[in-house]
ZATOR-428605 format. One record per atom (N, C-alpha, C): x, y, z; residue in one letter. Coordinates in steps of 0.001 Angstrom, whole numbers, plus 500000, padded with zeros to 6 digits. Last residue first. Example, Ala and Ser with C-alpha at 12.3 -4.5 7.8 and 13.67 -1.06 7.14 Angstrom:
<nodes>
512850497750507080S;513670498940507140S;512900500030507870S;513190494310507800A;512300495500507800A;513200496700507800A;
</nodes>
This chain:
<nodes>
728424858261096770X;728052858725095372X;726329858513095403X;729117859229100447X;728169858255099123X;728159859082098037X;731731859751102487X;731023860025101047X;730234859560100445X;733700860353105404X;732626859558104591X;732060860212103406X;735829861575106638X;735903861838105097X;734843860556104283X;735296862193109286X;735597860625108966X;736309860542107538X;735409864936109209X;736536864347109830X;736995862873109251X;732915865020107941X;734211865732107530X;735985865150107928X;731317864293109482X;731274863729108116X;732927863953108145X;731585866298111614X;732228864435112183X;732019863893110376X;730558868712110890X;732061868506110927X;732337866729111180X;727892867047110495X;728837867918108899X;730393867704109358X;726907866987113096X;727101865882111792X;728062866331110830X;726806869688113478X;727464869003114386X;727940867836113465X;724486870604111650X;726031870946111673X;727054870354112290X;722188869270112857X;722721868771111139X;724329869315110988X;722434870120115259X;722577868520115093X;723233868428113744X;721219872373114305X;722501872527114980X;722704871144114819X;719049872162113104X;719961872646112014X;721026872682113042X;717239870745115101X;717832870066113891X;719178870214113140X;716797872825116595X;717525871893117300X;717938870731116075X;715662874362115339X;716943874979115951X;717477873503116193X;712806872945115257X;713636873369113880X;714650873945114137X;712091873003117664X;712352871707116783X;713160872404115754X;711557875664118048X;712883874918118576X;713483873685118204X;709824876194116503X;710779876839115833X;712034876199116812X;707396874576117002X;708210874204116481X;709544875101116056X;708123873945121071X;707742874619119842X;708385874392118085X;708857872120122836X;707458873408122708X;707440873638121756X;709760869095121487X;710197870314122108X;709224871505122086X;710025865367122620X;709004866835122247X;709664867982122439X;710110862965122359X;710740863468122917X;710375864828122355X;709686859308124272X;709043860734123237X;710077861851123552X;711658856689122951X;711442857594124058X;710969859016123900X;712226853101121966X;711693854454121518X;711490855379122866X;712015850426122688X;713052851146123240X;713162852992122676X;709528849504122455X;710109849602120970X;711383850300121649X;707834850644124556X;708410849111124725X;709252848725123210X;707470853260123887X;709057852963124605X;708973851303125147X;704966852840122291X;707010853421121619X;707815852813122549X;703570852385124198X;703964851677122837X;705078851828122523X;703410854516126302X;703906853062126575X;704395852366125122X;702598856504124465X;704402856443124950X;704417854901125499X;699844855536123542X;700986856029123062X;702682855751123712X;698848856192126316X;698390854386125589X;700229854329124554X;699065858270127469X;699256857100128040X;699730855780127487X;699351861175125218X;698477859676125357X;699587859134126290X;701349863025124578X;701194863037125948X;700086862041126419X;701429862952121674X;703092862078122611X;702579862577124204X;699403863568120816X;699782862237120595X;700761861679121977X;699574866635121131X;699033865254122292X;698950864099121850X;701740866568119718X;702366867173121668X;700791866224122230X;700643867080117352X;701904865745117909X;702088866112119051X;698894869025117340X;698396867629117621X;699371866224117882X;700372870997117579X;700109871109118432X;699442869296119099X;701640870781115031X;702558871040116263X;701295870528117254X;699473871249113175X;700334869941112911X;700767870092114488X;699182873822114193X;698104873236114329X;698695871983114157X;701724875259113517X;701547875239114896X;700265874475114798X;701269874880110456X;702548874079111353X;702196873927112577X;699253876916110158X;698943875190109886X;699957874310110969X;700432878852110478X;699331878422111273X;699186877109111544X;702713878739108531X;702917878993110289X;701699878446111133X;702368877672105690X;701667878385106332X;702350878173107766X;705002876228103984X;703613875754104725X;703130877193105646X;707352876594103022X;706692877506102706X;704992877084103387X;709115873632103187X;709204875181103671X;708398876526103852X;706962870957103957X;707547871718102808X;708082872788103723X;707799869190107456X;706779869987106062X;707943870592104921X;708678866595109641X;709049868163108314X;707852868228107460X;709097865193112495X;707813865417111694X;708247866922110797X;711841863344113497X;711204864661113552X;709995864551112732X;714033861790115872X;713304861487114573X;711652862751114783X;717578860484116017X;716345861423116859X;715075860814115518X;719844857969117165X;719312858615116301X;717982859431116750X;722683857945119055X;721505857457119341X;721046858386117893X;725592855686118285X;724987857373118256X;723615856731118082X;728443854019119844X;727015853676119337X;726159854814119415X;730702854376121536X;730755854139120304X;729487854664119284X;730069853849124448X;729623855220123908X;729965855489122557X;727349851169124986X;728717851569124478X;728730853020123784X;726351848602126776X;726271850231126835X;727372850675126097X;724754845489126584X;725219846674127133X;725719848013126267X;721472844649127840X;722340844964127182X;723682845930126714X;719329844196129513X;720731843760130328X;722030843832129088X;717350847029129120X;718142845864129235X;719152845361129875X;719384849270127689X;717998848622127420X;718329847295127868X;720923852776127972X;720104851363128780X;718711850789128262X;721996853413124794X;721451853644125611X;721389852511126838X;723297852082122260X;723436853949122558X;723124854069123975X;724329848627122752X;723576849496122472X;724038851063123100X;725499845135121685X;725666846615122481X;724715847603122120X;724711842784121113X;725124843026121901X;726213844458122341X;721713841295120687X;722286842152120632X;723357842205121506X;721179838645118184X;721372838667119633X;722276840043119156X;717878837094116638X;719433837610116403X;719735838135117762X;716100835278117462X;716819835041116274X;718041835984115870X;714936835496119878X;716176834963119629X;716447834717118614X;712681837312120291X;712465835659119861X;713445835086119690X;713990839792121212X;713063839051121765X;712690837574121565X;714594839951118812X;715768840200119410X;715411839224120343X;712671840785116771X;713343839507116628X;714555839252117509X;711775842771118165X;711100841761117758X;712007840407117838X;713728844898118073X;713368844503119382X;712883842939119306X;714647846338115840X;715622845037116368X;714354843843117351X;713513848752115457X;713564848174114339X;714074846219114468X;713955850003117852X;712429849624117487X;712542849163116337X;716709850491117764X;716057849229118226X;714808848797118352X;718084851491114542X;717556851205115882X;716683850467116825X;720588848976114157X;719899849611113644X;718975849933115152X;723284847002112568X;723629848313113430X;722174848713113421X;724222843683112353X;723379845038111937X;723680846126112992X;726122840610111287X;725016841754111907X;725025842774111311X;726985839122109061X;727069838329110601X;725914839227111292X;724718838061106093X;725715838753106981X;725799838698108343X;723344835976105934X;724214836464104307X;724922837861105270X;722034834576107717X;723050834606107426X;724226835035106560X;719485835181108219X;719724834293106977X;721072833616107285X;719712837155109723X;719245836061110385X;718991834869109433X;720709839314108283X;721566838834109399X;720744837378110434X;718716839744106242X;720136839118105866X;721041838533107265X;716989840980107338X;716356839410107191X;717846838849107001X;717961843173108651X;717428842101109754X;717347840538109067X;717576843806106378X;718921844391106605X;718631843048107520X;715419844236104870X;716130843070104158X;717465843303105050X;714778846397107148X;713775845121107086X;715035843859106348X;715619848690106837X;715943848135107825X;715524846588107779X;717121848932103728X;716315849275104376X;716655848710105771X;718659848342101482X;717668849019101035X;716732849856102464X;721938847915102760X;720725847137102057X;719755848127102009X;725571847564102026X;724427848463102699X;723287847805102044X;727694846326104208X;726867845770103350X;725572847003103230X;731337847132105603X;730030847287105088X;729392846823103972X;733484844827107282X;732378845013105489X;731156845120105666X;735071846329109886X;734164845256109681X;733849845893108002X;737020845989112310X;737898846180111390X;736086844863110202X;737796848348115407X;737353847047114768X;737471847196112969X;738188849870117282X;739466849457116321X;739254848429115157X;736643852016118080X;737706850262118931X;738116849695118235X;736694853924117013X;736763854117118596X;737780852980118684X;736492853223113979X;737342854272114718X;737727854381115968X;733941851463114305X;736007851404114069X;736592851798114101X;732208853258115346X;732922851383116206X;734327851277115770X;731995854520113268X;732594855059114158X;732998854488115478X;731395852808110870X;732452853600110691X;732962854214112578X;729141852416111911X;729788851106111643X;731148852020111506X;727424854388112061X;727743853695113553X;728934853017113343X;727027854991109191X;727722856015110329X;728415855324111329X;724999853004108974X;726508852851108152X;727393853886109024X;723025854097110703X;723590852416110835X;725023852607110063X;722085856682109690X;723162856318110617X;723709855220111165X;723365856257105884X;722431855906106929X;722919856401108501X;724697856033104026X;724615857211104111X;724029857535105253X;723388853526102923X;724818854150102054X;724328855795103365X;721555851159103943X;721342852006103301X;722737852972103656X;721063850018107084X;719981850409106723X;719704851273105121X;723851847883106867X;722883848789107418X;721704848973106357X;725586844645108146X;724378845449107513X;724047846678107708X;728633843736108572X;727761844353109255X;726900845004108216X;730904840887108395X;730326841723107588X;729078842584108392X;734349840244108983X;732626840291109863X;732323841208109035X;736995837822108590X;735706838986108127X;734952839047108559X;738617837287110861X;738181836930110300X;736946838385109996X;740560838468113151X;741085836848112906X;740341836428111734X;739463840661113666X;740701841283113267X;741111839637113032X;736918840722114642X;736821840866112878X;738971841050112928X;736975839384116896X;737049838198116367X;736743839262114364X;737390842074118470X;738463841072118513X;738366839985116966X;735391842802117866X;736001843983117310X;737197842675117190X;733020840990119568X;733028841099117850X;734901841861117226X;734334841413122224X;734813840212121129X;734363840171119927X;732926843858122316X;734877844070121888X;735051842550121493X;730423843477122396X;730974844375121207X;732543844067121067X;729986840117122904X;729575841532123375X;730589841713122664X;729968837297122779X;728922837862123610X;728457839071124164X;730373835271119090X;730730836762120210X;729816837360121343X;730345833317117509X;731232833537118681X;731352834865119011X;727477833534115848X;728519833821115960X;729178834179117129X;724299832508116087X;725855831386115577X;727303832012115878X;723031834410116113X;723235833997117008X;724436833147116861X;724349837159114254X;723152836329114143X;723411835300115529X;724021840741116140X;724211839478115455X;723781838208115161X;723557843923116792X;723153843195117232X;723671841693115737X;723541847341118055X;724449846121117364X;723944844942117647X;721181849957118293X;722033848475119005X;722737847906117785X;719799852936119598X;720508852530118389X;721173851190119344X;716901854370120805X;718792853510120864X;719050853070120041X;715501857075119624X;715792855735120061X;716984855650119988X;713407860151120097X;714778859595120462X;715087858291120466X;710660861636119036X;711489860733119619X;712663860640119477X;709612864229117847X;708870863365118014X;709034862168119021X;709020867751116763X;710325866487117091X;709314865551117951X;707309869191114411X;707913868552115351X;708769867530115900X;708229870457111919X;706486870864112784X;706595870156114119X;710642872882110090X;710043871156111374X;708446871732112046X;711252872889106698X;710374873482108269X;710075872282109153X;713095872051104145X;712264871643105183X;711761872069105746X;715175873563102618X;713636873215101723X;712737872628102380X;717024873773104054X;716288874813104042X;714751874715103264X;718311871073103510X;717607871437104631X;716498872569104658X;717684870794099830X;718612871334101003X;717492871122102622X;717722868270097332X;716773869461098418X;718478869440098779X;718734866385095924X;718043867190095407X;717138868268096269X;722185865645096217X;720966865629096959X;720118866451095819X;725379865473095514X;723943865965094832X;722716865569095118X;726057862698097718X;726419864068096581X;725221863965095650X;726083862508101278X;725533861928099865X;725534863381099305X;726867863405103556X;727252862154103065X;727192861884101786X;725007865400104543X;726232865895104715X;727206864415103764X;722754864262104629X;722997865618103583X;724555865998103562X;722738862616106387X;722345862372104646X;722934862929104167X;722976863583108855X;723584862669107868X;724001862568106332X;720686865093109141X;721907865286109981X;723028864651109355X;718321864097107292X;718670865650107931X;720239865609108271X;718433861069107709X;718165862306106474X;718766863163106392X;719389860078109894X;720106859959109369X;719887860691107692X;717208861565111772X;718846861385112243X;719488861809110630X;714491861507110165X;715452861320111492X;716939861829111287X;710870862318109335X;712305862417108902X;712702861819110387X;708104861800108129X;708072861546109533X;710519861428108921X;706425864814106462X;707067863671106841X;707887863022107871X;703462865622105191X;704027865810105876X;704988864467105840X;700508867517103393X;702083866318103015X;703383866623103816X;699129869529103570X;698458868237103760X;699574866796103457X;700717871743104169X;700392870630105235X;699654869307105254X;700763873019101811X;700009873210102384X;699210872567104017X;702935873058099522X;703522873442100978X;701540873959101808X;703172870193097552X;702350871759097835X;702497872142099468X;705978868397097037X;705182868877097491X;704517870159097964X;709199868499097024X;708296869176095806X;706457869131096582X;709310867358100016X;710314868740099386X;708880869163098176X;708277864874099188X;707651865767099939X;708537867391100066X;709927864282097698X;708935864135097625X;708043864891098485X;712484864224099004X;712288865049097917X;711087865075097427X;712155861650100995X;711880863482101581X;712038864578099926X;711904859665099043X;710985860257100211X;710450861476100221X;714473859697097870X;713052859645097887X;712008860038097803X;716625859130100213X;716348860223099419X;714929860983098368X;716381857208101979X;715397858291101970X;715349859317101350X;717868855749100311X;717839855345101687X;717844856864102663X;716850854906098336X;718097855985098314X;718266855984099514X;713789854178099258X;714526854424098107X;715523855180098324X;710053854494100093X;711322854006100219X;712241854162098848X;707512855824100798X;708462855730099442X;709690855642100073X;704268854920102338X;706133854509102448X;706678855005100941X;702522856628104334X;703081856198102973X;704386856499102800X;699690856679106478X;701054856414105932X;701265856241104198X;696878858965106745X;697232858102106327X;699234858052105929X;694369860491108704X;695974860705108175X;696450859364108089X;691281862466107898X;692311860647107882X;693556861042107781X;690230864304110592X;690336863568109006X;691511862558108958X;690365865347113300X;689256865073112208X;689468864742111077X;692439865412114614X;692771866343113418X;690991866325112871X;692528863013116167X;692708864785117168X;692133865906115955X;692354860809115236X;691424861356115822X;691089862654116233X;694320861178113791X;693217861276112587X;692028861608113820X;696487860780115683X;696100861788114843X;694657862251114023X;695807857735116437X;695717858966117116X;695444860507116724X;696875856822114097X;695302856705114230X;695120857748115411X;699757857580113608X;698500858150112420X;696945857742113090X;701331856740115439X;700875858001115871X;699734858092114784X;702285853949114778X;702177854346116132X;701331855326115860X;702624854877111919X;701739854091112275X;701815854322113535X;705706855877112675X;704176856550111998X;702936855844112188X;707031853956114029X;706119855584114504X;705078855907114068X;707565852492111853X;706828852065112921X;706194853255113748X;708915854278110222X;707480853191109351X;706890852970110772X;711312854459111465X;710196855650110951X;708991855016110397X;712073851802111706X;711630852300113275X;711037853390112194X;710914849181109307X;711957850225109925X;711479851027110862X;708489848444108141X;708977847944108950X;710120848403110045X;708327850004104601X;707739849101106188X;708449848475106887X;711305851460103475X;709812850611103087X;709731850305104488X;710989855158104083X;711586853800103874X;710762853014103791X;709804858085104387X;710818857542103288X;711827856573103124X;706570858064104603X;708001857408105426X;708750857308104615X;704211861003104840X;705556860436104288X;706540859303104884X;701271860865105584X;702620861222106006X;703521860099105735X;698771863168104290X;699865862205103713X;700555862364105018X;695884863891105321X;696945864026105393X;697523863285105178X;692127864775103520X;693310863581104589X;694507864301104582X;690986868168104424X;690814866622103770X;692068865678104204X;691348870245106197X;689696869666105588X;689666868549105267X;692994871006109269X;692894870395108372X;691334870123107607X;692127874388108584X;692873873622108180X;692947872571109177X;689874876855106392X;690061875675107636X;690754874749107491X;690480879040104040X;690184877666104493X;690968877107105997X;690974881858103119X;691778881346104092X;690853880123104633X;689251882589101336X;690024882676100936X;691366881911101951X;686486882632103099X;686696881794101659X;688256881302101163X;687216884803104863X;687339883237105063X;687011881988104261X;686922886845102593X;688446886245103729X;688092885013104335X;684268886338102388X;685393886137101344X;686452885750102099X;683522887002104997X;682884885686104284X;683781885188103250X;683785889500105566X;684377888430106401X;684322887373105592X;682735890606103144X;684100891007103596X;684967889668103577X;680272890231104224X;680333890086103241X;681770890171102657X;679947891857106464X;679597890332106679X;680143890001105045X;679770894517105568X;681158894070106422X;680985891849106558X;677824894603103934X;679191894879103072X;680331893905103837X;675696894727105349X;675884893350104293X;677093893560103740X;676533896668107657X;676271895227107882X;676281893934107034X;675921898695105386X;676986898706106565X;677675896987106726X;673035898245105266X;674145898552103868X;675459898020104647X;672110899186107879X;671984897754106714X;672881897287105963X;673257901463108051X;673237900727108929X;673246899014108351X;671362902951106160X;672864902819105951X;673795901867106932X;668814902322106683X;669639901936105715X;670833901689105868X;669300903557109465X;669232902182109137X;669103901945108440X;669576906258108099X;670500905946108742X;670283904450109019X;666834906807107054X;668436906621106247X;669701906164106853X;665184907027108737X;665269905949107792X;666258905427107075X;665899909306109978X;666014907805110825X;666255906516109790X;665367911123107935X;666703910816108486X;666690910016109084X;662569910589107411X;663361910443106165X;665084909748106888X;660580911537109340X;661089910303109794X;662246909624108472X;660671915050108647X;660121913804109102X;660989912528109780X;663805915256105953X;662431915813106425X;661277914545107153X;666807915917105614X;665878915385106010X;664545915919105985X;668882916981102965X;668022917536104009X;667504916253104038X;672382917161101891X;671469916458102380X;670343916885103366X;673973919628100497X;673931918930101824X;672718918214101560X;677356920479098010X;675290920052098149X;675242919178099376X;678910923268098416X;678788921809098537X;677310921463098786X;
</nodes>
């Protein structure tokens, strides 16, 4: 085997060569791999509402996108695709590049509901990942003021002498859910109207083109407040309004594509835990009867969905609800 001689100061020399050499290879390595694995977030963030403006997921989001943009360094901007009464939406962000820069603000009645209600969806749950859970609101009943009733059982009373028509948010919704399961409990006897959203849902019951609404109450509060429509029952304590265990509170989560990087998720994760630990923040929401509601992590957000979404499935099942 041929050896290498030194002679003099030859072997020092060679060895900080090789030392050199060493140093531009390994820096040179690093540089690619971190070519190749970009800093996340670089450029804006979509987040998805898959209803038009105004509805309690339209209102969150906005709640939380300027906060965000501060924590994240770049713009996170809303965007409503309303439609199907979120089918939409979240398939939209389903086909979306699973890179985090397209996130969506989901609830209740997508995930837990939807899927179990409405035929031929174009995702599955499994086509989601949660990055976080976000809130909890009350869900209320609420009517136009004209109508003889000052609380839930004289509505249930006065639909069995005359039609009461009740709005929701959309075929599949948990507003249409609620309405089905008031009548089941108490017997009431009401025409579903389903409308596009939460917004033409509110405008119809203060038009009058229907008596009320089922929706949640960061969607109600406004006009509840100015007396143009009057609640009178709700999921929760709000108020001097009252309390009925009829009435299912809805949740509401932050989903990515499935295939989003882990890193990224726990970096999304980490900046909704300090959104929802601002001062300024939770006061906002919870004068919207909204209540943060965070879980460490996201793989618990994402346990705590797919059990909810099953829980939903058997009560679909039972009711034998269906949207075409």
């Amino acid at each position: 085997m041929y050896k290498f001689h030194f002679h003099g100061g030859s072997k020092k020399r060679f060895m900080n060569l090789t030392r050199g050499l060493f140093a531009v290879v390994f820096s040179t390595a690093v540089f690619s791999a971190a070519a190749q694995t970009p800093i996340f977030p670089a450029s804006p963030i979509r987040l998805v509402v898959a209803f038009p403006p105004g509805g309690p997921n339209d209102v969150l989001a906005r709640a939380f996108a300027p906060k965000l943009s501060e924590i994240l360094g770049v713009s996170v901007f809303v965007e409503n695709k309303g439609g199907a009464s979120g089918v939409i939406g979240t398939a939209f962000t389903v086909n979306s590049k699973p890179d985090g820069y397209t996130i969506t603000l989901a609830s209740t009645g997508i995930l837990s509901i939807g899927l179990h209600t409405k035929l031929n969806l174009p995702y599955r749950l499994s086509d989601l990942t949660a990055v976080a859970m976000v809130a909890a609101s009350a869900s209320v009943i609420a009517i136009n003021p004209t109508l003889p009733a000052k609380n839930l059982q004289e509505l249930v009373a006065l639909s069995k002498s005359r039609q009461i028509s009740i709005a929701s948010a959309g075929n599949g919704s948990i507003s249409h859910l609620n309405i089905g399961l008031i009548q089941e409990v108490m017997g009431g006897d009401f025409l579903h109207v389903p409308y596009t959203g939460a917004v033409p849902a509110i405008t119809g019951v203060i038009s009058g083109q229907v008596d009320g609404t089922i929706m949640a109450y960061a969607a109600l509060s406004n006009m509840i407040s100015q007396g143009r429509i009057r609640a009178i029952g709700s999921s929760q304590n709000i108020g001097s309004i009252e309390v009925s265990p009829a009435i299912v509170s809805p949740w509401y989560a932050v989903m990515a594509p499935a295939k989003t990087p882990r890193s990224t998720i726990k970096t999304l994760h980490a900046a909704f835990a300090k959104v929802l630990s601002d001062p300024e923040i939770i006061a906002r929401i919870e004068r919207l009867g909204i209540d943060p509601f965070v879980l460490p992590t996201p793989e618990e957000a994402d346990a705590y969905i797919r059990a909810d979404s099953s829980r939903w499935a058997a009560i679909v099942k039972t009711s034998g609800l269906k949207v075409e």
